[in-house]
C-alpha positions in Angstrom: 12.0 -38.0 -14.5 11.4 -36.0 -11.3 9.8 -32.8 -10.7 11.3 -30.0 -9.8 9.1 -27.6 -7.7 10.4 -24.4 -7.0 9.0 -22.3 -4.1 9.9 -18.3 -3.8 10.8 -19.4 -0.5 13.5 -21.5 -2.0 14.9 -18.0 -3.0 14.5 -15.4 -0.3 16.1 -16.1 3.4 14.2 -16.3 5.9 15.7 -13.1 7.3 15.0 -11.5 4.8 11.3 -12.0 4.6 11.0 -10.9 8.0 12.7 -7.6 7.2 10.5 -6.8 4.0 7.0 -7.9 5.8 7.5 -6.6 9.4 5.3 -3.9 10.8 6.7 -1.2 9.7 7.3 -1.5 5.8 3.3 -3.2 5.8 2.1 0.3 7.7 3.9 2.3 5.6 2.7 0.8 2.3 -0.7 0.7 3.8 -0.3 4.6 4.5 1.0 5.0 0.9 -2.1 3.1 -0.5 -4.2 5.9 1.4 -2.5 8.1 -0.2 -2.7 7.5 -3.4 -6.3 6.2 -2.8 -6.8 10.1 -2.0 -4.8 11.2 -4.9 -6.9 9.1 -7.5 -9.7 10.6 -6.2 -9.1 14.2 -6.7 -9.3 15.0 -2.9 -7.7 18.0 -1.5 -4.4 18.1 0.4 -5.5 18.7 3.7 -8.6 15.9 3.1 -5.6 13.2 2.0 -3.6 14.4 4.9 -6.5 14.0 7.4 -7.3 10.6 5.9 -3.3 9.2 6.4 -3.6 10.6 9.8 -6.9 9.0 10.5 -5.1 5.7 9.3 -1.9 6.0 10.7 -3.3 6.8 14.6 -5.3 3.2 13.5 -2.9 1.6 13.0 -0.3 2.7 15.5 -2.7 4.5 18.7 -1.4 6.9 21.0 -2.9 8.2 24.5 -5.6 9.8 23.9 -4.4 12.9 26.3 -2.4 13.6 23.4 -5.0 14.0 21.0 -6.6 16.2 23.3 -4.2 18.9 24.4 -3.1 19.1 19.8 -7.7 19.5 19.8 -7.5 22.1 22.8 -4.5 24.3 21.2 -6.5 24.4 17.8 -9.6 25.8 19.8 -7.1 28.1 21.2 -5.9 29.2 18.2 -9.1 29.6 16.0 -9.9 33.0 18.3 -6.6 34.5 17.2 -7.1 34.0 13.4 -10.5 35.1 13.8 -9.2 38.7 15.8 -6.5 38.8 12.4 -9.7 38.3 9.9 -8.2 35.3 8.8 -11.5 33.8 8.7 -11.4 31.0 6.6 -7.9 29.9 8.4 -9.8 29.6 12.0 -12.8 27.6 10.0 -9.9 25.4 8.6 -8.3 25.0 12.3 -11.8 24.4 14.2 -12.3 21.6 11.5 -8.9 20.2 12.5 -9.5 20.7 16.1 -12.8 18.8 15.4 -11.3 16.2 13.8 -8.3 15.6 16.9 -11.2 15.7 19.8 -13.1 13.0 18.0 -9.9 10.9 17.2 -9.3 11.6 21.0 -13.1 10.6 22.1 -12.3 7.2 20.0 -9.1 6.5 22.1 -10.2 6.8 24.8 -13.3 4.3 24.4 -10.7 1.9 23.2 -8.2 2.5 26.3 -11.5 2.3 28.7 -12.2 -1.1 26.6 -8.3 -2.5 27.2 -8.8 -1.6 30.6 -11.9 -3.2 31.8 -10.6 -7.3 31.9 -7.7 -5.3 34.0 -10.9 -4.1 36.6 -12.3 -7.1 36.8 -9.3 -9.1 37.1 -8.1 -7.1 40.0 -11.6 -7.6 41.8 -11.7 -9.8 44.7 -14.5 -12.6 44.8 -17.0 -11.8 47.2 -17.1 -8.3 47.1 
């Protein structure tokens, strides 16, 4: 009598399998994981939003002149909620703006890091 072994590849194409693992469907179940990770542990909105940010720009990284200019108009901001004794509002923004410089500080280390084999590459021997 022979054995039958059954795989789960024997049932899903190859196509398939590609479509439900590719980059995007992992990060977004990742980013849903956070979530709920900050749901389950009772954090505040704006502390779970912060934390899927955080994650997200890890896993997908943008230029970090981006991050930047969003940290710079959150400074800008925080004076005009303080003038409109909104107080706690502008503490709320600085901490935002706080959080977007040092996401922008951390991008740029890693695109000075991706660029440095570039430098020396381009370096002629001798010099």
């Amino acid at each position: 009598m022979a054995h039958l072994k059954i795989k789960i590849d024997d049932f899903i194409i190859k196509s398939d399998r590609q479509k439900i693992f590719s980059k995007r469907n992992i990060d977004l179940a990742l980013l849903g994981f956070v979530f709920l990770l900050g749901a389950y542990l009772n954090w505040e909105l704006t502390t779970i939003a912060a934390f899927v940010l955080v994650s997200w720009l890890i896993l997908n990284p943008i230029r970090s002149e981006l991050l930047l200019k969003v940290a710079l108009a959150l400074m800008a901001l925080s004076p005009m909620l303080l003038i409109g004794n909104r107080s706690g509002r502008a503490e709320e923004v600085v901490n935002w703006a706080f959080l977007f410089l040092t996401l922008a500080a951390l991008a740029a280390m890693v695109e000075m890091r991706n660029e440095t084999p570039k430098l020396k590459k381009s370096r002629k021997p001798g010099r």
